[in-house]
C-alpha positions, 0 to 999 in steps of 0.5 A: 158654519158648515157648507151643505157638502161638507155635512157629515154622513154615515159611512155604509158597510156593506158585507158580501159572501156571508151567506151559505150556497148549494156548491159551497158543500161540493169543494174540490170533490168533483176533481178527486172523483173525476181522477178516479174515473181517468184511472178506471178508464186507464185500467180498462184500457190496459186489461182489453189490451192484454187480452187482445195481445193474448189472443194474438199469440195463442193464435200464432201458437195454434198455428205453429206445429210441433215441428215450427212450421206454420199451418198456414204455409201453402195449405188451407186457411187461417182460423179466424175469430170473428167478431173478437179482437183482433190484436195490439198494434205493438210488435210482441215476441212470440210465446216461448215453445212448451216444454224444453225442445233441447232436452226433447230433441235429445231424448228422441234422438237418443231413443232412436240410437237406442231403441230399447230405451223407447218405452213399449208401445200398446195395441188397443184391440178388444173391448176390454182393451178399449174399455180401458183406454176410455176410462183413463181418458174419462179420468183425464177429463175429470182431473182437468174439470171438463167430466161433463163434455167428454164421452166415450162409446166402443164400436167396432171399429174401435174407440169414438172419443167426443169432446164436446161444449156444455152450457157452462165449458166450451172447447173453443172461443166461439167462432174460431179455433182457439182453445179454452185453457182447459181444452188445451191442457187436456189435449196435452195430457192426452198426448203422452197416453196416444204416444205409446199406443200404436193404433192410429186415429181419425180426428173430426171436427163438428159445428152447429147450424148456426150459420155465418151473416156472409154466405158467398161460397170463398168466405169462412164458413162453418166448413172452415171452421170445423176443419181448424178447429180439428187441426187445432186438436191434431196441433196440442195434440202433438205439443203433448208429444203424441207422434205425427203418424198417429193421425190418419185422417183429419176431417171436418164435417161442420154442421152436417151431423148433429147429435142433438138434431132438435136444437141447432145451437145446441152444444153436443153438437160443436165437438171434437171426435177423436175416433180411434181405430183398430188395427183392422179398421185404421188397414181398411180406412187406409186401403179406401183411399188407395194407399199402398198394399200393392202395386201394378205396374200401369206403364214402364217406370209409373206404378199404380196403387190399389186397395185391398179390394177385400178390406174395401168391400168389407168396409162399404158393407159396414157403411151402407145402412141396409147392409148393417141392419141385415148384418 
């Protein structure tokens, strides 16, 4: 007979995990997913750097001129870009200098051993021959995609040249004196047409109202502004091989003459003028300043130079806006 504990009892198996959960469907999905969203970090990490190391160096080219000196060496101040990048931590090599400056060098040297072999130079005079020299400049734009912000008007004193922003095309990144790609390319192609002409030209830079969130009278202002952008110009300018003594005069304005007087950040308004003058007009400008027609002696060995006072009187006529509408 059987002890009570020694009875036999039924074995139970109980089975776990047959059933069906919600996560089961998700896997190792989430870990494919989780790498794709590191990768597209990572490529937006490198674009933004790309751009910012680009910025950088466009910047250090604006700041050089066509001689390799730095603007920003002991005159004025340095074009800002606010509220842009400001740059990659990692050294860089600065850009290689357009065009090949031996060969460059060579033929200018080679001109001036050789002047025949400098190609004749045009004087731009009569309205015919402005007329013409606006049309190759609107051809200019047109061939670069910038036909809408280029305008040209005849005066008498000779051609005024603006290149102004659009709605879709701006000439520079907003806020500082960087050029767009267009831009830039333009005012290279420029250079050549200006390096054959022998009249000389005022550059002007114009802003918006727009005014900056620091007002304080040392910090950068729309004065700075319009003044780098307008050697921003004189700068791709020469790069394009236009000559140094072509510019008279560099100005900038900033916002204190508008085009469109009704909209304060309208575009026409941040332009770059490029006022070329004619032989008579570039003599007065120059003489209006003081420089040199003739001399009187003020002291033994110190000499004093005065304007055609002629030119002079005849120029300030021109300017003053009762004089111009009895004329």
């Amino acid at each position: 007979m059987l002890k009570p504990h020694e009875k036999h009892h039924e074995t139970t198996i109980v089975k776990r995990g047959g059933g069906k959960h919600a996560h089961d469907e998700h896997g190792g999905a989430w870990k494919v997913a989780f790498a794709d969203f590191c990768l597209a970090l990572m490529c937006l990490f490198l674009v933004l750097w790309l751009m910012a190391s680009r910025n950088t160096e466009s910047l250090q080219q604006i700041l050089t001129e066509s001689d390799g000196n730095r603007t920003d060496q002991g005159k004025g101040v340095m074009p800002e870009q606010v509220g842009g990048p400001r740059g990659s931590l990692i050294d860089r090599l600065p850009l290689p200098r357009t065009g090949n400056t031996d060969v460059e060098g060579k033929e200018e040297k080679g001109m001036k051993q050789n002047p025949q072999q400098a190609p004749q130079k045009v004087s731009y005079e009569t309205a015919d021959d402005l007329n013409l020299l606006a049309r190759a400049l609107q051809q200019m734009s047109q061939d670069a995609g910038l036909q809408s912000n280029l305008e040209s008007v005849v005066t008498p004193y000779g051609l005024r040249v603006m290149l102004h922003d659009t709605d879709r095309q701006g000439m520079f990144v907003r806020g500082s004196a960087i050029p767009t790609g267009k831009f830039q390319t333009l005012l290279r192609k420029m250079g050549p047409l200006f390096a054959r002409m022998k009249n000389q030209m005022l550059i002007v830079g114009h802003t918006d109202s727009l005014q900056y969130a620091d007002t304080g009278h040392s910090s950068f202002s729309n004065w700075n502004l319009s003044s780098n952008r307008a050697m921003s110009a004189r700068a791709q300018l020469l790069a394009g091989s236009m000559a140094a003594d072509s510019v008279l005069q560099v100005v900038g304005m900033a916002d204190r003459a508008p085009l469109d007087t009704k909209h304060a950040a309208a575009g026409v308004n941040r332009r770059i003028e490029l006022l070329i003058l004619t032989s008579g007009q570039a003599s007065a400008v120059a003489n209006m300043f003081g420089m040199p027609d003739r001399r009187q002696a003020a002291s033994p060995d110190v000499d004093t130079v005065l304007p055609d006072a002629s030119a002079l009187q005849q120029l300030r006529d021109k300017l003053l806006p009762g004089k111009a509408a009895e004329n």
